[in-house]
C-alpha positions as CSV (number, residue, x, y, z in Angstrom):
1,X,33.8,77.8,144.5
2,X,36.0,80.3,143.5
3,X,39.1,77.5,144.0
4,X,37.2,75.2,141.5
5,X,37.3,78.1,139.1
6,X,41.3,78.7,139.8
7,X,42.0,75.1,139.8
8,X,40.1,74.3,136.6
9,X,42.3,77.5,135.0
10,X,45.8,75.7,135.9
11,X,44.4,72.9,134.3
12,X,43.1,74.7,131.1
13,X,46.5,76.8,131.0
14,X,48.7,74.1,131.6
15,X,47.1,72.0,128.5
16,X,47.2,75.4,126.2
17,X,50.9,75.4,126.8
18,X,51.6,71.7,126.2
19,X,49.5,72.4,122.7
20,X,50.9,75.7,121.5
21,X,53.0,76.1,118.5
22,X,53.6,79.8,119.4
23,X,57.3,80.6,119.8
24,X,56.9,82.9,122.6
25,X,55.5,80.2,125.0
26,X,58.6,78.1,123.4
27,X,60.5,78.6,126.7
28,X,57.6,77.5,129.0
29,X,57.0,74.3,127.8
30,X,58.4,72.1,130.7
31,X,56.2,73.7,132.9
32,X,53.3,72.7,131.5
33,X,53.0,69.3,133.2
34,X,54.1,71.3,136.3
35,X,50.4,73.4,135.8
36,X,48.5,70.0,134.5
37,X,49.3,68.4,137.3
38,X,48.7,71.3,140.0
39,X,45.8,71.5,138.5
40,X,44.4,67.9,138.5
41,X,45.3,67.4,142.3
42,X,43.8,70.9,143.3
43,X,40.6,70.3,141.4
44,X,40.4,66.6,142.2
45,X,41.1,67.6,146.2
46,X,38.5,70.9,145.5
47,X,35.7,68.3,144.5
48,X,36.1,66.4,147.2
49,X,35.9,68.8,149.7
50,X,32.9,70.8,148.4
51,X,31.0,67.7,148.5
């Protein structure tokens, strides 16, 4: 459960970062598909294997 939880946080981080207009998180904007798509597979697999 606690995986779900980490993997649905990737996810939600990596969107904030493709979204923000803050300057600070300028710098870190190519890794934001890096995080959405970590956190797509790892939820996706997740899912899968708590069911």
């Amino acid at each position: 459960m606690l995986g779900i939880i980490v993997a649905a946080c990737m996810l939600a981080f990596g969107i904030f970062l493709k979204l923000t207009k803050n300057p600070d998180f300028a710098q870190n904007k190519k890794f934001a598909w890096v995080f959405i798509g970590i956190g797509i597979i790892s939820l996706i697999f997740k899912i899968l294997n708590y069911i």
